[in-house]
N, C-alpha and C positions, 0 to 999 in steps of 0.2 A: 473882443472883450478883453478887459484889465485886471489882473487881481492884483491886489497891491495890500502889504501887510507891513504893519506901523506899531511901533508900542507906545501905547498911554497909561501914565502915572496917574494913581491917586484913586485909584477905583478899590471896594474892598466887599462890595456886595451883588447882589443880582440886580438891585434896581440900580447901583451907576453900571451896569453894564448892558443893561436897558436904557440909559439915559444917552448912553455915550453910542448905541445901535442906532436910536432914536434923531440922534442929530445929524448923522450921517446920512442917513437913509434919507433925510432928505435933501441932499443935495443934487441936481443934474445929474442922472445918466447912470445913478446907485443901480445896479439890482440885485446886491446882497451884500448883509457885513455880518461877518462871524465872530464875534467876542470871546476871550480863551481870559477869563478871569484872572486866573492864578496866575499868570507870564503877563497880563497884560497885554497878549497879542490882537489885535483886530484887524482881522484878514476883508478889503472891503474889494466888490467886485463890482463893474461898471463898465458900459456901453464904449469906453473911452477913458483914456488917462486923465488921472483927477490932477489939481495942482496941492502940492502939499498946502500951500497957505488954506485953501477953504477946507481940504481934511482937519488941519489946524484950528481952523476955527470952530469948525462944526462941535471940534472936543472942545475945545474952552468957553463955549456956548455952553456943553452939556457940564461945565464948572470942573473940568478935567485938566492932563499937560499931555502934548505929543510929546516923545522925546527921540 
């Protein structure tokens, strides 16, 4: 198992922090992502190391920025 923690821009409420859990979680092999609003942390855990590009995108699906 992988935990892997990323910060994303542009979130400012509970629901993009629900949008941005949301799009993660569905990507291959998630089995958990912790959203930390205020730092922007999202701590995401998985069967197997994710590739930053679909982390990447999963957020900029969810209308967000990895950075």
């Amino acid at each position: 198992m992988a935990d892997t923690t990323y910060t994303v821009t542009g979130m400012t409420c509970a629901h993009c922090a629900r949008s941005v859990e949301e799009e993660i979680r569905g990507l291959g092999g998630v089995t958990g992502v912790t959203v930390e609003l205020a730092t922007g942390a999202v701590t995401v855990s998985s069967t197997e190391a994710l590739s930053v590009a679909d982390v990447r995108g999963a957020v900029e699906e969810a209308g967000y920025e990895l950075t």
